[in-house]
LOLO-451167 format. One record per atom (N, C-alpha, C, O): residue number from 1; atom name; x, y, z. Coordinates in pm, 1 decimal, padded with zeros to 6 digits. Layout:
<atom NUM,'CA',<X,Y,Z>>
...
***
This chain:
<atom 1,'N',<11054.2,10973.3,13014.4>>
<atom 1,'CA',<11093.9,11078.9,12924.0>>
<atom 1,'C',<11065.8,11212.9,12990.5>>
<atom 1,'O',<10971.5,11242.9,13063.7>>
<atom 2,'N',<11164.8,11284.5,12950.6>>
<atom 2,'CA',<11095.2,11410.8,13059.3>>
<atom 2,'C',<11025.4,11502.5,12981.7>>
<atom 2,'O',<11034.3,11495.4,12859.1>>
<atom 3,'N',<10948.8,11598.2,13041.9>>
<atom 3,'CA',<10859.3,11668.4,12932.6>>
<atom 3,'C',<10975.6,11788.7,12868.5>>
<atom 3,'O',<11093.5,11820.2,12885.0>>
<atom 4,'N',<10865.9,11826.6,12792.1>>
<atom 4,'CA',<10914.5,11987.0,12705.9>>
<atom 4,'C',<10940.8,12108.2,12828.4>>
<atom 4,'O',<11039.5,12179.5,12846.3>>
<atom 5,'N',<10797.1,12099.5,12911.8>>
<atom 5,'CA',<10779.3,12212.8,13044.0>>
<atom 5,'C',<10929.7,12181.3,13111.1>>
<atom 5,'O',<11021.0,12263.8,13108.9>>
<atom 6,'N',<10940.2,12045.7,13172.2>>
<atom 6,'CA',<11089.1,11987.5,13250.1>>
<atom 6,'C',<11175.7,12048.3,13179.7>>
<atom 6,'O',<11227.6,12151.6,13222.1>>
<atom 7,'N',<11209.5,11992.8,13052.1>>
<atom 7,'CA',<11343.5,12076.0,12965.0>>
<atom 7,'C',<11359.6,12192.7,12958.9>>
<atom 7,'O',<11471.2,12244.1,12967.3>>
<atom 8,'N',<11259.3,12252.9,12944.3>>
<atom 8,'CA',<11277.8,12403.0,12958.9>>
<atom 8,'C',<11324.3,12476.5,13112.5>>
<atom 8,'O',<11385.2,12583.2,13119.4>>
<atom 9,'N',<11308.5,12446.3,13155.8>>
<atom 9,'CA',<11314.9,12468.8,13316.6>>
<atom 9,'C',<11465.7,12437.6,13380.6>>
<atom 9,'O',<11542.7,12489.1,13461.7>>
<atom 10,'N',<11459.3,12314.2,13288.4>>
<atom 10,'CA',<11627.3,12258.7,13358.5>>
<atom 10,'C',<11729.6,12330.6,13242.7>>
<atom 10,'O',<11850.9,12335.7,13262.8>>
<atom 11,'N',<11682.2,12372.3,13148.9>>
<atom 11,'CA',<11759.4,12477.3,13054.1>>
<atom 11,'C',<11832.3,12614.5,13135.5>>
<atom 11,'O',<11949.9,12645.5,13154.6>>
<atom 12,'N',<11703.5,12677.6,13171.7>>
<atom 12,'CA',<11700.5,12790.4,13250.2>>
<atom 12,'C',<11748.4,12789.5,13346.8>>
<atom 12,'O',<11801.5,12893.8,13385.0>>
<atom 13,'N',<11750.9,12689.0,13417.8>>
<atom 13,'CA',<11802.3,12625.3,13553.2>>
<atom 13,'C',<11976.1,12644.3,13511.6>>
<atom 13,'O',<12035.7,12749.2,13536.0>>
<atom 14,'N',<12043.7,12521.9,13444.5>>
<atom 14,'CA',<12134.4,12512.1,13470.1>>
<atom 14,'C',<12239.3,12631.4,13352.3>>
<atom 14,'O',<12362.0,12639.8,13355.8>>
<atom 15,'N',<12142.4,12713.8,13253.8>>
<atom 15,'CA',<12217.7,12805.1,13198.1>>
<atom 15,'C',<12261.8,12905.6,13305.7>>
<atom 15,'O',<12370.3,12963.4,13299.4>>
<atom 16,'N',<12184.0,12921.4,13392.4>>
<atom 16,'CA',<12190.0,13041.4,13480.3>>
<atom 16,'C',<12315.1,13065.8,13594.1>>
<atom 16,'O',<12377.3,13161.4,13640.4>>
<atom 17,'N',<12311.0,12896.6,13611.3>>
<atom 17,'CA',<12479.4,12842.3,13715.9>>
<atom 17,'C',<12594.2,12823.5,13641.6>>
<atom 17,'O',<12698.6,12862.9,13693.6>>
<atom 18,'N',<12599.9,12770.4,13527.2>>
<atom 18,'CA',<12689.6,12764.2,13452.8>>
<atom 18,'C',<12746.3,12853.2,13326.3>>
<atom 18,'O',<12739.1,12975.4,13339.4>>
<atom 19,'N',<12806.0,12796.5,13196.5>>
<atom 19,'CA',<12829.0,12836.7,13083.5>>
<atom 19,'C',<12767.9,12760.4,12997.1>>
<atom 19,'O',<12769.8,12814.8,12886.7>>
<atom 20,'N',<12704.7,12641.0,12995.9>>
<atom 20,'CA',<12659.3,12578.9,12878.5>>
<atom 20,'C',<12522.9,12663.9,12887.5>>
<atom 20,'O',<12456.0,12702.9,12983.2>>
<atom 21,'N',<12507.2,12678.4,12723.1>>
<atom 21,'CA',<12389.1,12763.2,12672.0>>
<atom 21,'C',<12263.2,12672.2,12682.7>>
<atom 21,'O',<12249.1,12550.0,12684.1>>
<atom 22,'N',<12144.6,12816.6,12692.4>>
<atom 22,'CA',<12020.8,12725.1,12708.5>>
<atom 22,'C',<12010.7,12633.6,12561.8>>
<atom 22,'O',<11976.1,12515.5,12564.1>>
<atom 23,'N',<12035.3,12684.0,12472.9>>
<atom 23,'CA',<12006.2,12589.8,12378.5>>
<atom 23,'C',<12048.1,12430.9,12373.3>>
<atom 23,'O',<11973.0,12337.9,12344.0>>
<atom 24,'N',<12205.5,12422.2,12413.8>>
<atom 24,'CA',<12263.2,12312.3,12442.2>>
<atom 24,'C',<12201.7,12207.0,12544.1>>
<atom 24,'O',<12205.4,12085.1,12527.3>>
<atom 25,'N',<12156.3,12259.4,12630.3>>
<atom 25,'CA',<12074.6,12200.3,12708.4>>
<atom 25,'C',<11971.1,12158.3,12673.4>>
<atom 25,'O',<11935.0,12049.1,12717.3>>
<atom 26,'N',<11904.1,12217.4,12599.2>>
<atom 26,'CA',<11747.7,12138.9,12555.3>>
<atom 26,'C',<11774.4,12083.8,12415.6>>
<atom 26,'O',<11677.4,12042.4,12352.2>>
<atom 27,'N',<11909.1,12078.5,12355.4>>
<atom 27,'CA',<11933.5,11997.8,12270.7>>
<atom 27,'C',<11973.4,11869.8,12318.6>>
<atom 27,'O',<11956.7,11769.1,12249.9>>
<atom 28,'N',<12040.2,11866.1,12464.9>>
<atom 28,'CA',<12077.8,11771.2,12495.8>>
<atom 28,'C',<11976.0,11695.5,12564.5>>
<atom 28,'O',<11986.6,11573.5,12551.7>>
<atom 29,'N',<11887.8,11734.4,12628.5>>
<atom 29,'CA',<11730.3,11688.9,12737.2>>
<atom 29,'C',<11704.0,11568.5,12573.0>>
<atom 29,'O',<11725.9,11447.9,12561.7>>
<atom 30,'N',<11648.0,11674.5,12466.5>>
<atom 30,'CA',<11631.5,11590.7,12360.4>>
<atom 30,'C',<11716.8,11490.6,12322.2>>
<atom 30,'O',<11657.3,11430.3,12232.8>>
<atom 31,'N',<11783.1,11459.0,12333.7>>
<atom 31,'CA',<11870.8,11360.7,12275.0>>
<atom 31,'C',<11858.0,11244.8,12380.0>>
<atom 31,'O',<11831.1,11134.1,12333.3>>
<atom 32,'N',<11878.4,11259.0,12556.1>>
<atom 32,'CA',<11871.3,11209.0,12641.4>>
<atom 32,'C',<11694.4,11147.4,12629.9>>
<atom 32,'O',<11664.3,11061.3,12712.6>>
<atom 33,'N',<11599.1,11186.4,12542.7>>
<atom 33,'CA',<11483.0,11145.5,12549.5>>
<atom 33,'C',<11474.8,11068.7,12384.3>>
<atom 33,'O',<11362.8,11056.3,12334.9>>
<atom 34,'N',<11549.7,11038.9,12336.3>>
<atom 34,'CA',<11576.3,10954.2,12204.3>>
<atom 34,'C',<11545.8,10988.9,12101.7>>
<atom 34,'O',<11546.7,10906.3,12010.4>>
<atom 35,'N',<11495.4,11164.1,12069.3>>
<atom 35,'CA',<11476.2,11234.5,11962.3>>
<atom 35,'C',<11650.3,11315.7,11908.1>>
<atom 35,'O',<11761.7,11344.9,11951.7>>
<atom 36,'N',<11558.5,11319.4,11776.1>>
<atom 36,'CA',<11739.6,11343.4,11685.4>>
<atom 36,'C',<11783.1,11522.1,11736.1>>
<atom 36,'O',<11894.4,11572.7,11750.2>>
<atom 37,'N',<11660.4,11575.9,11751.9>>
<atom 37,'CA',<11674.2,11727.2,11780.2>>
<atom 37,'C',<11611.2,11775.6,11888.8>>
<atom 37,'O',<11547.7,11695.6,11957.5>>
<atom 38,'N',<11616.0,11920.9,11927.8>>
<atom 38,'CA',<11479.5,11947.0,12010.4>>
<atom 38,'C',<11382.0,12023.6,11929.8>>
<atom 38,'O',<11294.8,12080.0,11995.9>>
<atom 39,'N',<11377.5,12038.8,11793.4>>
<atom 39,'CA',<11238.4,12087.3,11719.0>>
<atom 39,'C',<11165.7,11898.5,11660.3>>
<atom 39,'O',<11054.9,11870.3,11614.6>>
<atom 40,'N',<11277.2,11814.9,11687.5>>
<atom 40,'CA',<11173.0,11737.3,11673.4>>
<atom 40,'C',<11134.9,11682.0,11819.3>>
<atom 40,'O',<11054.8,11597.7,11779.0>>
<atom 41,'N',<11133.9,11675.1,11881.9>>
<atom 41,'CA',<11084.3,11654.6,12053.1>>
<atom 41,'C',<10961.8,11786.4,12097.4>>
<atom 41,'O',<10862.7,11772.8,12169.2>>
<atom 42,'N',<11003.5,11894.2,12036.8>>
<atom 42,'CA',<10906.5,11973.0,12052.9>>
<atom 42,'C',<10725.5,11938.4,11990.3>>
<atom 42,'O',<10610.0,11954.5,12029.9>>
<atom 43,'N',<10803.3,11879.7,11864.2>>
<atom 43,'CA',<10711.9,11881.8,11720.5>>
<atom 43,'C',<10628.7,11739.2,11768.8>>
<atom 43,'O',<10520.4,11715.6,11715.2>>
<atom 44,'N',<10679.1,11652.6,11863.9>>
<atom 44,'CA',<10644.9,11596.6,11928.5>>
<atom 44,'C',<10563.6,11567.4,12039.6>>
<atom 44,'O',<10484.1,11476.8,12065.0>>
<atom 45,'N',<10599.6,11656.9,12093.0>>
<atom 45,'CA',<10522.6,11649.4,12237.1>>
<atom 45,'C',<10351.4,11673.9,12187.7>>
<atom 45,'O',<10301.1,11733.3,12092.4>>
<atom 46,'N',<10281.4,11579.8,12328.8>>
<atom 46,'CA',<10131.8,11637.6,12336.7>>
<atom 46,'C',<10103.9,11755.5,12363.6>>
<atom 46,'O',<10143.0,11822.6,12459.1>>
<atom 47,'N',<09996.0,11800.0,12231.7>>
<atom 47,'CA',<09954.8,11911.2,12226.8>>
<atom 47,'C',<10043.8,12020.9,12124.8>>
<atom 47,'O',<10020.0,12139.7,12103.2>>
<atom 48,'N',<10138.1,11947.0,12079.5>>
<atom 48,'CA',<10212.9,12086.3,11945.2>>
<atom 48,'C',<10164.6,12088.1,11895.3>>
<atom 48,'O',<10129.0,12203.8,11873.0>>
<atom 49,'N',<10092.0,11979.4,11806.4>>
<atom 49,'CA',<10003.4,12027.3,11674.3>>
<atom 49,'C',<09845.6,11990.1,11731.1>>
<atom 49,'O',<09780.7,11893.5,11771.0>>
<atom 50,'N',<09830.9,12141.6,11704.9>>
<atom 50,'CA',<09669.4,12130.4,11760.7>>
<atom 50,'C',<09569.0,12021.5,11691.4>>
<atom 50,'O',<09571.1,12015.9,11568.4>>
<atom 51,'N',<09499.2,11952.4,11748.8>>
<atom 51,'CA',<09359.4,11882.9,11713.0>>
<atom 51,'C',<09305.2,11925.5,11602.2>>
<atom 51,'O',<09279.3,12042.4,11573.6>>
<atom 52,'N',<09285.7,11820.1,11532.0>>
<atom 52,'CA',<09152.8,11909.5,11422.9>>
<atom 52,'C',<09053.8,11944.3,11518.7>>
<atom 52,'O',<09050.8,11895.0,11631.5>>
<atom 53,'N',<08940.4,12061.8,11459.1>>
<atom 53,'CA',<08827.7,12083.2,11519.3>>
<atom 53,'C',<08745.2,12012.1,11473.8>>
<atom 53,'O',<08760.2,11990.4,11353.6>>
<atom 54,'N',<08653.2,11960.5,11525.3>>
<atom 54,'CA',<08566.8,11857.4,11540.3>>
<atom 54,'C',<08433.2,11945.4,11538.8>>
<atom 54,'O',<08449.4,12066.2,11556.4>>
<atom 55,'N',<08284.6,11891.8,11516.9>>
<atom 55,'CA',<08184.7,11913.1,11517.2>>
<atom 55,'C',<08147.4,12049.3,11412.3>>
<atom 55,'O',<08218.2,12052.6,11311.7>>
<atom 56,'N',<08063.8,12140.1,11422.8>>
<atom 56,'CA',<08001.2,12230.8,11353.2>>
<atom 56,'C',<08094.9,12327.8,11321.0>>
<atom 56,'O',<08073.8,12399.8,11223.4>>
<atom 57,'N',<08212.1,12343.1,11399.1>>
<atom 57,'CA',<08347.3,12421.3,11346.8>>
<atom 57,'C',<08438.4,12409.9,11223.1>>
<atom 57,'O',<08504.4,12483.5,11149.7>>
<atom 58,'N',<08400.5,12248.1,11241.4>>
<atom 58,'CA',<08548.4,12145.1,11157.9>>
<atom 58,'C',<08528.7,12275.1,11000.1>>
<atom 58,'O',<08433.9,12343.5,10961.6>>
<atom 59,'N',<08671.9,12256.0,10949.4>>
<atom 59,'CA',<08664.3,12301.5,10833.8>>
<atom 59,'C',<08598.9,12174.1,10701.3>>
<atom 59,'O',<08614.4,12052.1,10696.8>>
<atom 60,'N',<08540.2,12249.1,10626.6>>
<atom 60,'CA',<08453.4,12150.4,10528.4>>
<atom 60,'C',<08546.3,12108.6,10373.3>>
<atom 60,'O',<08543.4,12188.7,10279.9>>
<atom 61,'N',<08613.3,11996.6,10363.9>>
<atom 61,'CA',<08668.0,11971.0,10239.5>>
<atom 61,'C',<08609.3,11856.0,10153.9>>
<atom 61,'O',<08593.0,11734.7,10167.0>>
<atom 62,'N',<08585.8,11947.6,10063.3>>
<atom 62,'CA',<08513.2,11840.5,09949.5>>
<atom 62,'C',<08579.7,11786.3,09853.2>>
<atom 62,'O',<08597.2,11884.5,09781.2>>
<atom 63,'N',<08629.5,11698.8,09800.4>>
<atom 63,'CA',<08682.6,11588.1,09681.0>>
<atom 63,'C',<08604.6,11661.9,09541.7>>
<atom 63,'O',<08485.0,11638.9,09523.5>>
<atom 64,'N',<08654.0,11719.4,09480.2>>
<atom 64,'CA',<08639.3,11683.4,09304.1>>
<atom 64,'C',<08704.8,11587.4,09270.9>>
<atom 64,'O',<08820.9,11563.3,09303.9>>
<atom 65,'N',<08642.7,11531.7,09209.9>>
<atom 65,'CA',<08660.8,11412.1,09121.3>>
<atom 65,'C',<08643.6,11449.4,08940.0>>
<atom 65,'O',<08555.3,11524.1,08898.0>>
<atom 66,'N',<08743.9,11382.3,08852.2>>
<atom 66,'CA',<08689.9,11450.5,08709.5>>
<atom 66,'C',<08615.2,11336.2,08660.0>>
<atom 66,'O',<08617.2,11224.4,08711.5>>
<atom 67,'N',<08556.0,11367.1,08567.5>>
<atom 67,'CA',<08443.6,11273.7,08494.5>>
<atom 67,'C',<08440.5,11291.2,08401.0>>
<atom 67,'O',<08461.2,11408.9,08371.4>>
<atom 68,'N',<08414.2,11195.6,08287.5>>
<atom 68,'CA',<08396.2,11227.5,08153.0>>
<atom 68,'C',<08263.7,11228.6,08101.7>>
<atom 68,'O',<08239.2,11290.7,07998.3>>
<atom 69,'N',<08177.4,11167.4,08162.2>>
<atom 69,'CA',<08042.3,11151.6,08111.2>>
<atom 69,'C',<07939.2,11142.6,08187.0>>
<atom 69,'O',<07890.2,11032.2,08210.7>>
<atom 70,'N',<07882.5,11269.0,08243.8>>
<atom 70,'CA',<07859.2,11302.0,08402.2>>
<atom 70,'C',<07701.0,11187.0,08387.0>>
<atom 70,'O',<07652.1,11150.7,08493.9>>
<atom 71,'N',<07626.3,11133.4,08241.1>>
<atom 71,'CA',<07554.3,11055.9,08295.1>>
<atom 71,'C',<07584.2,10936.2,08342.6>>
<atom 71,'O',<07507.4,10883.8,08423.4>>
<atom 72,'N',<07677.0,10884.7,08309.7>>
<atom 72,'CA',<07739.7,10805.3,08341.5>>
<atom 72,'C',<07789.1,10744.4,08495.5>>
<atom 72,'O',<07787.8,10638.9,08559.0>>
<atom 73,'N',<07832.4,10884.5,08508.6>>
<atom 73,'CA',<07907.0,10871.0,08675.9>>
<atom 73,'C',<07764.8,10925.0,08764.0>>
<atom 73,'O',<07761.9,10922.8,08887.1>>
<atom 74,'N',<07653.6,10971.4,08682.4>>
<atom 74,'CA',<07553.5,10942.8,08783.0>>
<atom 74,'C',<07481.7,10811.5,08778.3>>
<atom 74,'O',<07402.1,10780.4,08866.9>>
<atom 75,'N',<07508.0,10735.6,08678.3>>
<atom 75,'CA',<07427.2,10639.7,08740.8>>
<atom 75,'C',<07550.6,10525.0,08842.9>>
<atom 75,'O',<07514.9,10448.1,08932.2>>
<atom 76,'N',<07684.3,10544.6,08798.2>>
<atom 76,'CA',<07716.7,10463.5,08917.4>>
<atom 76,'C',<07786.8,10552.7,09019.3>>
<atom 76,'O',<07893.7,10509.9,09062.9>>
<atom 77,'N',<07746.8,10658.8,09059.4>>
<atom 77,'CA',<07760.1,10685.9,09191.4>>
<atom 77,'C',<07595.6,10726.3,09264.4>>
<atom 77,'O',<07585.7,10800.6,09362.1>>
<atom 78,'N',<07524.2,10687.8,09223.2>>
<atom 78,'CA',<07364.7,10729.8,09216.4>>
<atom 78,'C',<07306.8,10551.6,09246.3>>
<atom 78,'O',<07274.0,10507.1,09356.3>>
<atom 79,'N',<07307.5,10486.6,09134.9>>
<atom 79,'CA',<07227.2,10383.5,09164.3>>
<atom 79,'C',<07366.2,10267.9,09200.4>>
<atom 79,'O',<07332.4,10166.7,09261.8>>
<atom 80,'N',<07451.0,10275.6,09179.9>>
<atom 80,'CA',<07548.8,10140.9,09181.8>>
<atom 80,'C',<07602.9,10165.3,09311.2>>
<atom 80,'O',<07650.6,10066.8,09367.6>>
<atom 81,'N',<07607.5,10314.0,09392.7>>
<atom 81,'CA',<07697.2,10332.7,09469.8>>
<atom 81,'C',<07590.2,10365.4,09642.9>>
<atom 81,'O',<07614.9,10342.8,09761.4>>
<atom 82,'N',<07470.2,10427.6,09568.4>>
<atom 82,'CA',<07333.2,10488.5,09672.8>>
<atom 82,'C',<07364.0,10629.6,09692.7>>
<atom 82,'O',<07285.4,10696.8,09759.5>>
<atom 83,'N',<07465.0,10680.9,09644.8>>
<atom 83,'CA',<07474.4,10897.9,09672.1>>
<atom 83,'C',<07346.2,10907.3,09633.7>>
<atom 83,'O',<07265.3,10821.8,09597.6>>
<atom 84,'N',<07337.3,11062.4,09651.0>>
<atom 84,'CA',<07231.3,11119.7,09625.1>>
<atom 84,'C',<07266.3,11232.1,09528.5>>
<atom 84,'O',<07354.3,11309.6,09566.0>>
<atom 85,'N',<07213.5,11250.9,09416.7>>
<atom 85,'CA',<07250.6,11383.5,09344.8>>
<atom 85,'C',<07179.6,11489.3,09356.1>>
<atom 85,'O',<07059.9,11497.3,09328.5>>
<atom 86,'N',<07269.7,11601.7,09409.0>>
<atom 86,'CA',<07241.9,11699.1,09494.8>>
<atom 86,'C',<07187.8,11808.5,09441.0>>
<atom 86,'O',<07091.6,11871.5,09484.9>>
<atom 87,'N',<07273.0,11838.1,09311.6>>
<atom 87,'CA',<07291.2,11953.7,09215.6>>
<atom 87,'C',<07342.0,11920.1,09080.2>>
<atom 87,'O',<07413.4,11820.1,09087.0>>
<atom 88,'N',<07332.2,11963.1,08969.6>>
<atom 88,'CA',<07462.7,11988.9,08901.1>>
<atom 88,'C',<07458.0,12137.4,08779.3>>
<atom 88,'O',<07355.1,12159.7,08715.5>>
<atom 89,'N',<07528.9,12187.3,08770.7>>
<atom 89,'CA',<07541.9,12315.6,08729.6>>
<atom 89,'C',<07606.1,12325.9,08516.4>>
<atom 89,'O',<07643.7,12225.4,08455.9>>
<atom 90,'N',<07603.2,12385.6,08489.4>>
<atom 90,'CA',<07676.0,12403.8,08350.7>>
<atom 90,'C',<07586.7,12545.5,08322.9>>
<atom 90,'O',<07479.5,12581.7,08371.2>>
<atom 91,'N',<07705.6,12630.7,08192.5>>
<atom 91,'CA',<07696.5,12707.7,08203.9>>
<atom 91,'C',<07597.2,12737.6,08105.9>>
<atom 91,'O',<07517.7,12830.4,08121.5>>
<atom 92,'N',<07598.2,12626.1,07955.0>>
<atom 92,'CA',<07523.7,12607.5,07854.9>>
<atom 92,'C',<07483.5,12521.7,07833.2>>
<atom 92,'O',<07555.1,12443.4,07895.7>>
<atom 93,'N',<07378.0,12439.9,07761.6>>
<atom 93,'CA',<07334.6,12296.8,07762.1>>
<atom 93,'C',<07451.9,12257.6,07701.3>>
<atom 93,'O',<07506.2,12165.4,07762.2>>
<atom 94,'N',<07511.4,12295.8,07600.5>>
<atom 94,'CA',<07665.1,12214.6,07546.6>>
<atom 94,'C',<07765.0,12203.1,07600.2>>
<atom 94,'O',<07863.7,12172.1,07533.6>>
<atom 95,'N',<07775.3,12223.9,07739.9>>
<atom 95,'CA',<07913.7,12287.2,07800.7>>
<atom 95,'C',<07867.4,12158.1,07943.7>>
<atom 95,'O',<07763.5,12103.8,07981.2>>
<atom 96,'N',<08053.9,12155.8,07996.6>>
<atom 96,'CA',<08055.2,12096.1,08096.8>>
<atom 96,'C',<07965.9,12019.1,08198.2>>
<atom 96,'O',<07876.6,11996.2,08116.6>>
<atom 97,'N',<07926.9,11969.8,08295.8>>
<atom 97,'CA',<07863.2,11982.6,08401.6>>
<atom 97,'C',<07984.9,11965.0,08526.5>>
<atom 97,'O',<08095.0,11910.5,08518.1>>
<atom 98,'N',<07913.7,12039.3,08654.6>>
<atom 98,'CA',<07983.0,12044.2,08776.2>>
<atom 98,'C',<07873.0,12015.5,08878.7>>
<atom 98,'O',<07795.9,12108.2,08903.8>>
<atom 99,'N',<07856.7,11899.6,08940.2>>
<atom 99,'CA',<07787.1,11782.8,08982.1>>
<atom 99,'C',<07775.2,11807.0,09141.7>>
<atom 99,'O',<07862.4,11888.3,09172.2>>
<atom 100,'N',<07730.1,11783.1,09210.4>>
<atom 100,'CA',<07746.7,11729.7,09373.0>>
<atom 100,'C',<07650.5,11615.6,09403.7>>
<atom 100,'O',<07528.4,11623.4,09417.3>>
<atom 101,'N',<07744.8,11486.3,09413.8>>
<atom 101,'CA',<07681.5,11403.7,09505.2>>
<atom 101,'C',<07725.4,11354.1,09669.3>>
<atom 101,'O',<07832.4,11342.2,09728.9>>
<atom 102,'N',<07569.6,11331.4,09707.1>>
<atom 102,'CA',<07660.8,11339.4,09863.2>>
<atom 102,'C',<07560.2,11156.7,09945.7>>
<atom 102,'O',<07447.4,11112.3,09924.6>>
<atom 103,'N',<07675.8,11105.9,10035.5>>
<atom 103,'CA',<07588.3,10987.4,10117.1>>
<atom 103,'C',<07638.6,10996.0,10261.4>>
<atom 103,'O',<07752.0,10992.2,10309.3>>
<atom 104,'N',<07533.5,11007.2,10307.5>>
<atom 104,'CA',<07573.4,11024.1,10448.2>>
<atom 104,'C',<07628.8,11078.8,10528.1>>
<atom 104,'O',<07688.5,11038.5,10627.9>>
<atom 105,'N',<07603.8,11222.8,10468.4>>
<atom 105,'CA',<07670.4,11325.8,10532.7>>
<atom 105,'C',<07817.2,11380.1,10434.7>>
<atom 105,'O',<07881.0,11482.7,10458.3>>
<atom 106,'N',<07838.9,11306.4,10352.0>>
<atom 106,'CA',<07993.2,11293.9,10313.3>>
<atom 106,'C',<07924.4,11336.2,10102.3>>
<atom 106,'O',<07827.7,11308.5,10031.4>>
<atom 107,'N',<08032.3,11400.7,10094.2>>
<atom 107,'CA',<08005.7,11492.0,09987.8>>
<atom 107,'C',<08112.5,11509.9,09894.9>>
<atom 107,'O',<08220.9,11540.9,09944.4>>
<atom 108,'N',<08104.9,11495.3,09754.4>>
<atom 108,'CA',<08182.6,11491.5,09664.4>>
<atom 108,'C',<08114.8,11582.5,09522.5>>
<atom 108,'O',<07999.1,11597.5,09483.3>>
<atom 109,'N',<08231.7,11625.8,09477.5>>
<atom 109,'CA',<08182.5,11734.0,09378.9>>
<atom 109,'C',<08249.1,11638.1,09224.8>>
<atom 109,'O',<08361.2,11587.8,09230.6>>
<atom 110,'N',<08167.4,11626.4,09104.9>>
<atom 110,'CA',<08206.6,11568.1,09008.6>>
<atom 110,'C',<08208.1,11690.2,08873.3>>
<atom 110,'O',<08119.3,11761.3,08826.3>>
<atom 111,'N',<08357.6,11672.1,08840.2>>
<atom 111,'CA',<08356.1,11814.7,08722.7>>
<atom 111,'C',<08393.1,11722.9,08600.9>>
<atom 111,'O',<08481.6,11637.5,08596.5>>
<atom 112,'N',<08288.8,11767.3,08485.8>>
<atom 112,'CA',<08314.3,11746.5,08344.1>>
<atom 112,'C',<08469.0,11829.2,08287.8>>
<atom 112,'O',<08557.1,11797.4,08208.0>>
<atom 113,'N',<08443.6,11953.6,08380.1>>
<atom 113,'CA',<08559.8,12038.1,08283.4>>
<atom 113,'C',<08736.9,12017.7,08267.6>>
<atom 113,'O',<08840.0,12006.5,08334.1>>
<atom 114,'N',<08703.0,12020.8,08177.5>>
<atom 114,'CA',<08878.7,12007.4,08141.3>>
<atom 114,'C',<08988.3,12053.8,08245.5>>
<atom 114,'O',<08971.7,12168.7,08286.4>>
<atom 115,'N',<09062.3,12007.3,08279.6>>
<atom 115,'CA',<09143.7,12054.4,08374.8>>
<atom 115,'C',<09131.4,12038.8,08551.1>>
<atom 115,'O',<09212.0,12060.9,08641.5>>
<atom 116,'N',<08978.0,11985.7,08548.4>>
<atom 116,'CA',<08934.5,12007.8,08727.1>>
<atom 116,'C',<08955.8,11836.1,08724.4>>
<atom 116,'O',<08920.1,11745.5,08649.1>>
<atom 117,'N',<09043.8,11847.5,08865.2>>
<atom 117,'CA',<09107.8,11737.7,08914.1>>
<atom 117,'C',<09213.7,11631.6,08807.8>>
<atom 117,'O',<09215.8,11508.7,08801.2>>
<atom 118,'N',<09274.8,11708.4,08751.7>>
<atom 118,'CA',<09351.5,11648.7,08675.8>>
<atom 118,'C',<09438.5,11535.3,08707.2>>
<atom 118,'O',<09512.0,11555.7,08803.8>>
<atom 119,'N',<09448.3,11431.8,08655.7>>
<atom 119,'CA',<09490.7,11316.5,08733.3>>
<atom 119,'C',<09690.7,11380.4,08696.2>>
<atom 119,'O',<09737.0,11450.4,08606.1>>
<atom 120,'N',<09748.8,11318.6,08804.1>>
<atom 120,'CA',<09899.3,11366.3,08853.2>>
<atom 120,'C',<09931.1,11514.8,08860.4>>
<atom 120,'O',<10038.9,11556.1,08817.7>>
<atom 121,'N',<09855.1,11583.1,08904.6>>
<atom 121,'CA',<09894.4,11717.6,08961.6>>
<atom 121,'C',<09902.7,11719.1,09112.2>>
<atom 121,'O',<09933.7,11822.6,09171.3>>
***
């Protein structure tokens, strides 16, 4: 297969001697390499879509989960499951709770409140 760097080159290359356009050319490199386009051969190649970052950089995403009866979901994500409960917050003793349990590094947020993590949104 030839690369993206190659296609580009033989674009430039043979737009420059001829009349067929650079585009045609690296539409055609693509096609000659068994992709339908050249944004998907591009979208392809190693290295278009960058790596996640890894280690102390990585971006941090946490799971809410909704709950209805946060004692509840602490005892089976606490004793049935081994998390650890981290926190949990509310604003009044009558009102909501918003939970964090975490195992092994790995961390999940549990919300009483209406609307957080609504199932089919």
């Amino acid at each position: 297969m030839i690369t993206i760097e190659e296609a580009k080159w033989l674009a430039r290359e043979l737009s420059s001697v001829s009349d067929v356009g650079h585009s045609r050319v690296l539409e055609a490199a693509a096609h000659a390499s068994g992709f339908r386009d050249w944004n998907t051969m591009a979208a392809a190649a190693p290295g278009a879509v960058p790596a996640p970052a890894a280690g102390p950089d990585a971006p941090l995403v946490v799971p809410v989960l909704r709950v209805f009866d946060h004692a509840i979901a602490r005892s089976f994500y606490c004793d049935h499951l081994g998390f650890t409960w981290q926190w949990e917050h509310r604003f009044e003793p009558d009102l909501p709770v918003y939970a964090e349990v975490s195992l092994d590094g790995r961390v999940l947020h549990l919300s009483e409140h209406h609307g957080d993590a609504t199932p089919g949104c």
